[in-house]
C-alpha positions as CSV (number, residue, x, y, z in Angstrom):
1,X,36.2,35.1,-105.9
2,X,33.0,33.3,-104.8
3,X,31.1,36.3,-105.5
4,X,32.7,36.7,-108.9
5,X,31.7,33.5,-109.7
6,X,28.4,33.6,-109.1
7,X,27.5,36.3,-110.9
8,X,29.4,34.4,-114.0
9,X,27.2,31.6,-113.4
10,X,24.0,34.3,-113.8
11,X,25.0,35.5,-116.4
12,X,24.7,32.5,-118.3
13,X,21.6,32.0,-117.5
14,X,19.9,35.1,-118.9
15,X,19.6,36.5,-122.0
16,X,19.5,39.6,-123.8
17,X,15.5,40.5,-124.2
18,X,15.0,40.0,-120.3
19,X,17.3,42.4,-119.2
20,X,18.0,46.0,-119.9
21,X,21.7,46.9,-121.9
22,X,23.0,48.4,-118.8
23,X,22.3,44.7,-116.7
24,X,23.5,42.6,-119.3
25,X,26.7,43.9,-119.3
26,X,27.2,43.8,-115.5
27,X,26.1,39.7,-116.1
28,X,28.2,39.1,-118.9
29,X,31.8,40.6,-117.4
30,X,33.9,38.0,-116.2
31,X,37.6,37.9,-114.1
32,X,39.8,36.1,-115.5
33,X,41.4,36.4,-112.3
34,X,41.3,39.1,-109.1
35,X,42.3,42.1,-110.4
36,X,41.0,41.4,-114.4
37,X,37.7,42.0,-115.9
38,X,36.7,39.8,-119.2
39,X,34.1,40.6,-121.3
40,X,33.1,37.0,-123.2
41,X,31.7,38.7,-126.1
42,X,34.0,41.0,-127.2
43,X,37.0,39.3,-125.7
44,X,37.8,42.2,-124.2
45,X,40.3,42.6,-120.6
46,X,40.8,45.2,-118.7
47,X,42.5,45.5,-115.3
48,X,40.6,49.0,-114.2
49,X,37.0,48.4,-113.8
50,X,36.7,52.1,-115.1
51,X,37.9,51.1,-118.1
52,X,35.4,48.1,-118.5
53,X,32.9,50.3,-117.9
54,X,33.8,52.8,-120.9
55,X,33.9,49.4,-122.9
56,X,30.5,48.3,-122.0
57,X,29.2,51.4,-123.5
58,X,30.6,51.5,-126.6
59,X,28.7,51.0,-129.9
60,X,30.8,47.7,-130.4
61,X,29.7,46.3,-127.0
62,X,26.0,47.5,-127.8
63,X,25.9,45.5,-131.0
64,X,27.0,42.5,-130.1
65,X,24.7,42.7,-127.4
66,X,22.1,43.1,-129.6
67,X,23.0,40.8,-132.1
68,X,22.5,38.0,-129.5
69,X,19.2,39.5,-128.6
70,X,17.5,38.6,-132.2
71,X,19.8,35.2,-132.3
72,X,18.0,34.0,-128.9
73,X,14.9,35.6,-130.2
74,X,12.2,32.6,-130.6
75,X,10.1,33.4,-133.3
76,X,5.9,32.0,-132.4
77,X,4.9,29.0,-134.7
78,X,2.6,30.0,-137.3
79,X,-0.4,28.9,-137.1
80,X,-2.4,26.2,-139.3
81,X,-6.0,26.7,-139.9
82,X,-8.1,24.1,-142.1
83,X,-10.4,26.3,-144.8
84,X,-13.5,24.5,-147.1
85,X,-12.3,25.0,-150.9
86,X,-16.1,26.0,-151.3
87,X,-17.2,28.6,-148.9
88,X,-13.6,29.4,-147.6
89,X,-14.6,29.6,-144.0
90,X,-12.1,29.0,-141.6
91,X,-11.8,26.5,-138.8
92,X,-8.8,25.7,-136.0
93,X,-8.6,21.9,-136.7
94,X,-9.6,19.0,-139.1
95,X,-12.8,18.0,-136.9
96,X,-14.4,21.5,-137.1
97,X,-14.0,21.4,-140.9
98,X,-15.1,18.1,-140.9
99,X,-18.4,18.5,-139.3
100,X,-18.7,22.0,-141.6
101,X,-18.4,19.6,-144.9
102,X,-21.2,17.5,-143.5
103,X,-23.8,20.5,-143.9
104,X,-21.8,22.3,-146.6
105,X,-23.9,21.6,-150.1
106,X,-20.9,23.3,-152.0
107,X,-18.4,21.4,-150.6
108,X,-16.7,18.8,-151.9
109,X,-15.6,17.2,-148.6
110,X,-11.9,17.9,-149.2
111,X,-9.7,20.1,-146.6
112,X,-6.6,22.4,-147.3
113,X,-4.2,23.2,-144.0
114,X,-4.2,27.0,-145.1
115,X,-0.6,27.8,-143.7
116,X,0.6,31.1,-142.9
117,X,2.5,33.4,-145.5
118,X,5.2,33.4,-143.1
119,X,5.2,29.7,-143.5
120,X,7.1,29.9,-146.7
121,X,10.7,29.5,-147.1
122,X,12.3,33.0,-147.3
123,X,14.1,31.2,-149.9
124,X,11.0,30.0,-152.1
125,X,11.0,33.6,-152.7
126,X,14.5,35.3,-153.5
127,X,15.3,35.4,-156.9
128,X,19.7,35.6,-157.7
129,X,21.0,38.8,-159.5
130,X,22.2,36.4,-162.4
131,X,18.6,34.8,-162.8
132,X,17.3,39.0,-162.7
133,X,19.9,39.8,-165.4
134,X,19.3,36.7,-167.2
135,X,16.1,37.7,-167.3
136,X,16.7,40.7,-168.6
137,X,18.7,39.6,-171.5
138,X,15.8,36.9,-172.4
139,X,13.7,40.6,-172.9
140,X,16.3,42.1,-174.8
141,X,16.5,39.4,-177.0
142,X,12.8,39.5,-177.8
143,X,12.4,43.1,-178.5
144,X,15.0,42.8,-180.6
145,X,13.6,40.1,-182.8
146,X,10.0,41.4,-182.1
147,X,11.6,44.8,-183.9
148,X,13.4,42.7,-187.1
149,X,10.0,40.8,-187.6
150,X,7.8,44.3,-187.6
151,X,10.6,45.3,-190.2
152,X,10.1,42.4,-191.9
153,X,6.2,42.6,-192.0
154,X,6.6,46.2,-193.5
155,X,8.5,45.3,-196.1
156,X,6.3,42.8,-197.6
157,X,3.3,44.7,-196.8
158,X,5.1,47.6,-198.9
159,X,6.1,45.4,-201.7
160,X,2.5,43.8,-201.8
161,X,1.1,47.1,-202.2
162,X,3.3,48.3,-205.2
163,X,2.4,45.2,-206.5
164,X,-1.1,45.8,-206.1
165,X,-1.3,49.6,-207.3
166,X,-1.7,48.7,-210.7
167,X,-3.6,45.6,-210.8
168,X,-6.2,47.4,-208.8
169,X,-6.3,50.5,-211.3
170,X,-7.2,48.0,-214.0
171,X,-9.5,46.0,-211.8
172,X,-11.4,49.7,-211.5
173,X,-11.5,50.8,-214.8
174,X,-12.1,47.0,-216.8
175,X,-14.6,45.4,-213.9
176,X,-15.9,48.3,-212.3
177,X,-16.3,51.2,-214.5
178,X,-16.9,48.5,-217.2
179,X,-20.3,49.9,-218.0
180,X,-19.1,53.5,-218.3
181,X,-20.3,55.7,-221.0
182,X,-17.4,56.0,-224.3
183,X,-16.4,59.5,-224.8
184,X,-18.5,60.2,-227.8
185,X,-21.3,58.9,-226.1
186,X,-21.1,61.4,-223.0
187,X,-20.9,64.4,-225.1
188,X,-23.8,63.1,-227.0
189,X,-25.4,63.0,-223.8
190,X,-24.7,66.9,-223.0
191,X,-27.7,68.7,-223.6
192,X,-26.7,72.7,-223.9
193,X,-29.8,74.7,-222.7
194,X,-30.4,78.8,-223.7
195,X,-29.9,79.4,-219.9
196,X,-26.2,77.7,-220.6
197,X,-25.4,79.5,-223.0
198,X,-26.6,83.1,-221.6
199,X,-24.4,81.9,-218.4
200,X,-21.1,81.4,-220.7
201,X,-21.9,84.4,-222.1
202,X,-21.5,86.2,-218.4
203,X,-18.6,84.0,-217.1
204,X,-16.6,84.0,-220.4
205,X,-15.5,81.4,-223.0
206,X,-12.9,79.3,-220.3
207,X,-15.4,79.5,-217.1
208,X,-18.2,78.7,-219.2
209,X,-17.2,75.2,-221.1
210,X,-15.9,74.2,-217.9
211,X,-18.8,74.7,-216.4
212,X,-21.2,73.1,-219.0
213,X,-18.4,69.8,-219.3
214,X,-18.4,69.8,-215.0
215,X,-21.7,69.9,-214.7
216,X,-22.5,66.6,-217.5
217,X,-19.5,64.9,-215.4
218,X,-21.4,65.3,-211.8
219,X,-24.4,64.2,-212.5
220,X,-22.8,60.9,-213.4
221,X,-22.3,58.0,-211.1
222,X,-18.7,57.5,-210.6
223,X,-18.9,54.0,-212.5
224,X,-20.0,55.6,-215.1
225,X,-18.0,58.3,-216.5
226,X,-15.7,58.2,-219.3
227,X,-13.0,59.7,-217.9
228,X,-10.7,59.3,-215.0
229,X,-8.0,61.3,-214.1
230,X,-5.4,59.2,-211.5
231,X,-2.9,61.4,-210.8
232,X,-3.8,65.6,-210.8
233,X,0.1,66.1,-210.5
234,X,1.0,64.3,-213.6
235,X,-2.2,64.9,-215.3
236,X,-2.7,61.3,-216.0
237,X,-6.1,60.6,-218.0
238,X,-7.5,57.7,-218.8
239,X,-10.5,57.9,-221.1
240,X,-12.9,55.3,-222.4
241,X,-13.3,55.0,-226.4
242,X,-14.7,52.3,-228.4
243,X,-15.6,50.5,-225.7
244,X,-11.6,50.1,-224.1
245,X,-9.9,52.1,-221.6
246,X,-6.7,53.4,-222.6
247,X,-4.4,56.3,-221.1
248,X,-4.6,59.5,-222.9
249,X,-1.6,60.6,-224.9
250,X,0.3,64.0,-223.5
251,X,-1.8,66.5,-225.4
252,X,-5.0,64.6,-224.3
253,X,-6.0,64.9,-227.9
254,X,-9.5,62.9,-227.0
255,X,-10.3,65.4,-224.3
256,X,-10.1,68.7,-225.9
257,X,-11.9,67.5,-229.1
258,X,-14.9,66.9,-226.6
259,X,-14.0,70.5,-225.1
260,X,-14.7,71.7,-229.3
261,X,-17.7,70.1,-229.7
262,X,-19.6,71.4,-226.3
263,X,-18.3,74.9,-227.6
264,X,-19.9,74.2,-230.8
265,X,-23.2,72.9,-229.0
266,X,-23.4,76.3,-227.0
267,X,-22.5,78.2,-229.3
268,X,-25.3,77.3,-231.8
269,X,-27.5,78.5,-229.2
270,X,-26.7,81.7,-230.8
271,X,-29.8,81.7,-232.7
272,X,-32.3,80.2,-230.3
273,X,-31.3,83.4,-228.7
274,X,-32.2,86.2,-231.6
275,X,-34.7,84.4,-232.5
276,X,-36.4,85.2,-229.1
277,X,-35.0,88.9,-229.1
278,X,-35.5,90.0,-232.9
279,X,-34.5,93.6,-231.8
280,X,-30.9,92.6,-231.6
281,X,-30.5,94.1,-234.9
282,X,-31.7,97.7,-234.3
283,X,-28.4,99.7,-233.2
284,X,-28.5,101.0,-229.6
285,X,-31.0,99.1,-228.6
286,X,-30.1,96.9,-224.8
287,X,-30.9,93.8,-227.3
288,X,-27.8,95.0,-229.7
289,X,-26.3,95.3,-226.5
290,X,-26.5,92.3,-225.2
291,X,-26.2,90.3,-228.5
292,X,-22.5,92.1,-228.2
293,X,-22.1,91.0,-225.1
294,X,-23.1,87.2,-225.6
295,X,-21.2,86.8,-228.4
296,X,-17.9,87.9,-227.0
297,X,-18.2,85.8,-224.1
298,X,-19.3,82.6,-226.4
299,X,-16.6,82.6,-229.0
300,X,-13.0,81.2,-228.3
301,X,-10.1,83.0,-229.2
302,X,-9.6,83.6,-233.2
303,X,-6.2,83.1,-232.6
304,X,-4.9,79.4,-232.8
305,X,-2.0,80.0,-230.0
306,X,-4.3,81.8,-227.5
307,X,-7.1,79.3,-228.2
308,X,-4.9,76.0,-227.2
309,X,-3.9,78.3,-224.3
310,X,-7.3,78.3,-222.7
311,X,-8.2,74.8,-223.8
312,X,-5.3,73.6,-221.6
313,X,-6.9,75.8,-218.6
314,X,-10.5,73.8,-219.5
315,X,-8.4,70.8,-219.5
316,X,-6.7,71.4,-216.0
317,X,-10.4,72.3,-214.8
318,X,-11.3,69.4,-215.7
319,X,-9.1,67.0,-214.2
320,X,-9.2,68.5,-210.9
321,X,-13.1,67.6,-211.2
322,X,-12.5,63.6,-211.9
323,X,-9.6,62.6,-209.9
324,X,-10.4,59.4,-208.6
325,X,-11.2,59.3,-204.9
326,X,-8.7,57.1,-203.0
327,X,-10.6,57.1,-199.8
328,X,-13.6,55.1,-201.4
329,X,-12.1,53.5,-204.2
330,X,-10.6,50.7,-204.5
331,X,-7.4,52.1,-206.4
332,X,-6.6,53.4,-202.6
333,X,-6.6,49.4,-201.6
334,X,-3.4,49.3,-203.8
């Protein structure tokens, strides 16, 4: 019993780092009495010391053991060094950093104990699972209302620019194209050349208007044309007479009487022509020929239908030609 005791009385004096698993457990059993073993941490008893030993190696046993381990486990104080807020260096106490702040230009004699991260409170830093999912809602929330507002924004910005469609066409054509030539006075402008009409006579009535009535409108500044054509789908025209702009009716009436006077322009070229090739009269000659030729090509249909047929081809050509440009004007803005 004496002996028993004893070795109780050393085993409260160790602990579990200094010794191996195998020791501690030989310190830590007791007897209750003489023919008892007593484990104190698992309050465990056994009568057979074989027994006690199969307890002392299970994974119970082993825990616990190891569990008091970390408990008794002291952990080393951080340690606490004194930095310069200017040149950070380092130093072990307040009279190194003193002297340092003598000779430091920088510094601005002030000291900061610089503690150790391990310093902080492990619970400075844990954050709950409500404050995470509260958190979470907050986001929610504001995407939510972030959406409704872009929504919002969209539909204003959609409404301003249906607003703005037509007020900008009219800005365009009354501020802008303000100095644009009037209808009359663009096919005044059209100058028909022999070389024109020779060229209508190859390509053929339709091609060849077109061509003459294209080639006035290019040569024009954008500003200044009479015509603009806002919409090739719909065939929308607007065309400037007497000095206003106003939207041509469905037959574009205004349009194709210009299309009848270049005809009549190049066709009075007719005679320029003979004049310069007097043989033109003498059968099977390559003037007779060509005098044929020309004057099929120059001449419209004699038939009214037909005729209005290919002025509404002239008219499509047209418009494809004068469509205003929604990339650089300002109509696009609306």
């Amino acid at each position: 019993m004496n002996d028993l005791s004893s070795e109780e009385q050393n085993n409260d004096n160790d602990t579990a780092d200094d010794t191996s698993i195998e020791e501690t457990n030989e310190k830590h059993a007791k007897r209750k009495s003489n023919p008892s073993y007593y484990c104190k941490h698992c309050k465990f008893t056994s009568k057979n010391k074989t027994d006690f030993s199969r307890h002392e190696k299970t994974a119970k046993h082993i825990a616990q053991l190891h569990a008091i381990s970390a408990e008794t486990t002291i952990a080393p104080s951080p340690a606490t060094s004194y930095c310069c807020q200017q040149c950070n260096k380092e130093y072990k106490n307040r009279s190194g950093l003193w002297k340092h702040a003598q000779q430091c230009e920088a510094s601005a004699k002030s000291e900061t104990p610089m503690q150790n991260e391990s310093q902080v409170s492990p619970t400075n830093t844990m954050v709950s699972n409500e404050m995470i999912m509260c958190l979470i809602q907050q986001n929610k929330e504001l995407q939510t209302t972030l959406i409704e507002l872009a929504k919002e924004a969209r539909t204003v910005n959609n409404t301003s620019n249906t607003t703005n469609n037509q007020f900008n066409l009219n800005v365009f054509l009354n501020e802008e194209c303000k100095h644009a030539l009037n209808i009359q006075e663009f096919i005044d402008s059209i100058k028909v050349t022999l070389e024109d009409f020779m060229e209508t006579g190859r390509l053929g009535y339709m091609q060849g208007i077109t061509r003459i009535l294209v080639d006035a409108v290019h040569k024009l500044d954008v500003k200044l044309r009479p015509f603009h054509c806002t919409d090739i789908k719909r065939e929308t025209l607007y065309i400037k007479d007497k000095d206003t702009w106003e939207k041509a009716n469905a037959e574009k009436t205004k349009l194709r009487n210009a299309i009848t006077q270049v005809a009549r322009k190049n066709l009075s070229m007719l005679s320029v022509w003979q004049a310069q090739n007097p043989d033109f009269v003498k059968i099977n000659t390559p003037e007779c020929e060509e005098f044929i030729r020309l004057s099929l090509g120059v001449v419209g249909s004699q038939y009214l239908e037909e005729q209005y047929k290919t002025e509404d081809r002239i008219v499509k050509n047209i418009l494809r030609e004068i469509v205003i440009d929604k990339k650089v004007s300002h109509i696009d803005n609306a």
